[in-house]
N, C-alpha and C positions, 0 to 999 in steps of 0.2 A: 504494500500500500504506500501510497504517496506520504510522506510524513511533512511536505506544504500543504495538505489538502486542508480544506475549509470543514469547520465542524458542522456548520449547518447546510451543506452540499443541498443543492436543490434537486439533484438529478433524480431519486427515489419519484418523485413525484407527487406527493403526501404533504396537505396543506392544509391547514388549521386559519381560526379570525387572525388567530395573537403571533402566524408563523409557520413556517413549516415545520414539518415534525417527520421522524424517521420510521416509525411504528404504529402512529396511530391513526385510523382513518375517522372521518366522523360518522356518527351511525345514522343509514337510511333512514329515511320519513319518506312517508308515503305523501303524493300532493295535498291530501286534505287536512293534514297534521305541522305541513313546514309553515311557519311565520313567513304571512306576507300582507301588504297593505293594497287594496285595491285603490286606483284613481280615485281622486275628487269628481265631483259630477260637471258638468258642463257649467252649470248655474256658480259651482265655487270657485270654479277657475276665474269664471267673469266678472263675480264677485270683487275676486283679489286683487286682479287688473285694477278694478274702477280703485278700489281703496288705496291701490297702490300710486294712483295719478293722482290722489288727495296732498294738500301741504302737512297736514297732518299723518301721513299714514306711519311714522315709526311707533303713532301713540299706538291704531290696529293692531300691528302689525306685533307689538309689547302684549297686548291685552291676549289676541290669538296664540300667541305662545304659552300666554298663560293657563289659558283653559285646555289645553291638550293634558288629558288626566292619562298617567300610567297605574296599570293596576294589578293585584298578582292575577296570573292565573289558573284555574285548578292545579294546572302539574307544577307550578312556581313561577314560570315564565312571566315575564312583563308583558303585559300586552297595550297596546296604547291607543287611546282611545279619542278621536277628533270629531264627536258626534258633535258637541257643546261648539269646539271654537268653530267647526264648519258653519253652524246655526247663526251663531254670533257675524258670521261673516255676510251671511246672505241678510240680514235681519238688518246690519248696520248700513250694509250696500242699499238694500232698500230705504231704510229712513233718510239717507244722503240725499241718494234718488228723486226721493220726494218735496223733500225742500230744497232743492235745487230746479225744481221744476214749479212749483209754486212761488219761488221768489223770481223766476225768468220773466218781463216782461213779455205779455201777451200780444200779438199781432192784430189789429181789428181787421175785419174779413167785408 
């Protein structure tokens, strides 16, 4: 064996979060069991746009951080939870919405 070689040689192929690792694989999940987050819906993405063209948005965008709850779950996992700040997002985009469009001067027809 090479006595320059590197301890943690990547060549094995065997990769962990924190690194490779020379023996241990991580063990299968089946699709329905791996942690994953789906998409925001079409309406929170639009949401976040408008809030994010506000002079204000770092206050949103502070408070939307805030309300993402993480929480255990049955097997210990963190599971994390953006029902709240998503709500919060469409709910604020809309009140904006609205007094911006009621303070718009009207056009007589």
């Amino acid at each position: 064996m090479n006595d320059n070689a590197r301890d943690d040689d990547h060549s094995d192929g065997h990769y962990t979060a924190t690194g490779p690792t020379k023996h241990a694989r991580a063990a299968y999940q089946p699709a329905r069991t791996r942690l994953r987050r789906a998409a925001p819906s079409l309406d929170v993405v639009a949401a976040a746009e408008y809030l994010l063209t506000q002079p204000d948005a770092y206050l949103y965008r502070r408070r939307y951080l805030d309300l993402i709850a993480q929480t255990p779950g049955p097997d210990g996992t963190s599971i994390t939870d953006y029902a709240a700040a998503e709500r919060y997002l469409l709910t604020s985009a809309a009140k904006l919405h609205c007094q911006s469009c009621n303070s718009a001067p009207h056009k007589n027809r």
